[in-house]
N, C-alpha and C positions, 0 to 999 in steps of 0.2 A: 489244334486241340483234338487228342481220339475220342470214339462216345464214351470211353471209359472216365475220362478226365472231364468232361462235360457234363456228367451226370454225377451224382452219390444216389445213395439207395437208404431210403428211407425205411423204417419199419413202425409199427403200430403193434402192443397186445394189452389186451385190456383183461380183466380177472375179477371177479364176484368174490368180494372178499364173507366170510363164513361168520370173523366176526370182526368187532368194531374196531381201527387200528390202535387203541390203546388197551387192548383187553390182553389178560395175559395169553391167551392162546395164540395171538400175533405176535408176542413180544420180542422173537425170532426175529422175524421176519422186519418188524422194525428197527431193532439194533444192526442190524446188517445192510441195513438201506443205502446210508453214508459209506460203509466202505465198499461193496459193490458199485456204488457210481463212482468213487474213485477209482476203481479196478477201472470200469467201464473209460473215463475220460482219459486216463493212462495206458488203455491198450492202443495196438500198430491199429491204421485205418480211423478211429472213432472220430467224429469232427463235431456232432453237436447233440446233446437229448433236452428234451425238454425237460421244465424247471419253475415252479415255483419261487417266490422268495423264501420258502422253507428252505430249498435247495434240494428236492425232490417235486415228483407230482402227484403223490397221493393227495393233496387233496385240488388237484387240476380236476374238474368235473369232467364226464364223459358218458352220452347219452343219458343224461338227465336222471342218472342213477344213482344215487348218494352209495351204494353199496360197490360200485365198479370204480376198481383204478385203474389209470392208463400208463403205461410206459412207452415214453413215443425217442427217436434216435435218427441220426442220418450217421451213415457209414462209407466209407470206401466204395466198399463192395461186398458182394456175398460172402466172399474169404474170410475178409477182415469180421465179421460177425459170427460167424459163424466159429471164427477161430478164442471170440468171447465169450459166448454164450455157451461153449462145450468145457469149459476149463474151471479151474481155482473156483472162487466162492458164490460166484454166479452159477455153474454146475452144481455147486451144494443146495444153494436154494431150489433151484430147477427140482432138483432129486426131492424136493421137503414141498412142493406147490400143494398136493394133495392134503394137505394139513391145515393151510392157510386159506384155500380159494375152493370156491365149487369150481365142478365139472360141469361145464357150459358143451352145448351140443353142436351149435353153432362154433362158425372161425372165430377166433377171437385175435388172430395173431394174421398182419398181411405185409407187403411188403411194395415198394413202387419204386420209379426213378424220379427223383428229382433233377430239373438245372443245378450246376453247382453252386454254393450259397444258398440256395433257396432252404427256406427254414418251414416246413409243416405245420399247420394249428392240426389244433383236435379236429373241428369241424371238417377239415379234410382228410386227414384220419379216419375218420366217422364213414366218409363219402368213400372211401376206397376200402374201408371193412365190409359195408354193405354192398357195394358192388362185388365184391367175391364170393359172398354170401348170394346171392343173384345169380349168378353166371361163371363162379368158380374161376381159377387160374386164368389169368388172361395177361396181357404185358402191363396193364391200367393198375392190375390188384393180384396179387401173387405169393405164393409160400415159399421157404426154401429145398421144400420137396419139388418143386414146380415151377422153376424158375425162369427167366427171358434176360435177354442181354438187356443191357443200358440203353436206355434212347426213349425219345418222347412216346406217348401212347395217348389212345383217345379210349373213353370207356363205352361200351356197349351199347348201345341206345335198344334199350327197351325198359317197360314198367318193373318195378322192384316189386315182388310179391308181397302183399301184407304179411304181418308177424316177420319181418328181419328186420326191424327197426331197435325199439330200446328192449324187445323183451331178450337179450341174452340170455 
């Protein structure tokens, strides 16, 4: 097995959303939910996101902030994501985010290797947004500006600075 087959790549981006997701100024953003994850489960590469029994994860909690939602995924590889998230109706949203979510100053978006199979919680999610928020691109927690081949990684050992926890 090469480390590309031995690993997928996970991603994490979580979003402040502006307002409540049944208010009409989400309602965009809501209607397009369901078919953007089917875009997403039918593209090359996609192998798992996470999910609610809504069949979404808006309402999956994430840092203890009733106003943040996460979108968590395991992929291929860089390619295969990258080849999603620039296209068709997931590009339209993208283009429309400033409408629906503040502007966080902080990462909110990271990216890791997993073993293959291995499936992500939030709580780890969590753990690998704030270590890039700490120590920036590293193989452990990473963007796709910024990116490291497949293969196991260890994270940084040092203290996380106060304020990179839940205040997104």
């Amino acid at each position: 097995m090469t480390a590309t087959t031995a690993y997928e790549l996970a991603q994490v981006n979580i979003a402040r959303l502006k307002a409540p997701l049944d208010s009409p100024q989400l309602k965009d953003f809501v209607d397009a939910l369901d078919p953007v994850n089917a875009d997403a489960d039918a593209a090359p590469g996609f192998v798992w996101r996470l999910q609610s029994e809504s069949g979404d994860a808006t309402d999956v909690p994430v840092f203890g902030d009733e106003w943040l939602i996460v979108n968590m995924s395991v992929w291929r590889d860089t390619d295969a994501l990258t080849a999603f998230m620039y296209q068709g109706r997931h590009r339209e949203m993208l283009s429309r985010r400033r409408e629906w979510f503040e502007r966080l100053v902080e990462a909110v978006t990271t990216l890791w290797w997993v073993p293959a199979g291995h499936r992500p919680t939030v709580a780890e999610a969590e753990e690998r947004l704030l270590h890039l928020r700490a120590h920036g691109p590293t193989p452990y927690a990473f963007t796709l500006r910024t990116s490291f081949p497949a293969g196991a990684s260890q994270p940084v050992l040092a203290e996380v600075p106060e304020g990179l926890g839940c205040g997104v």
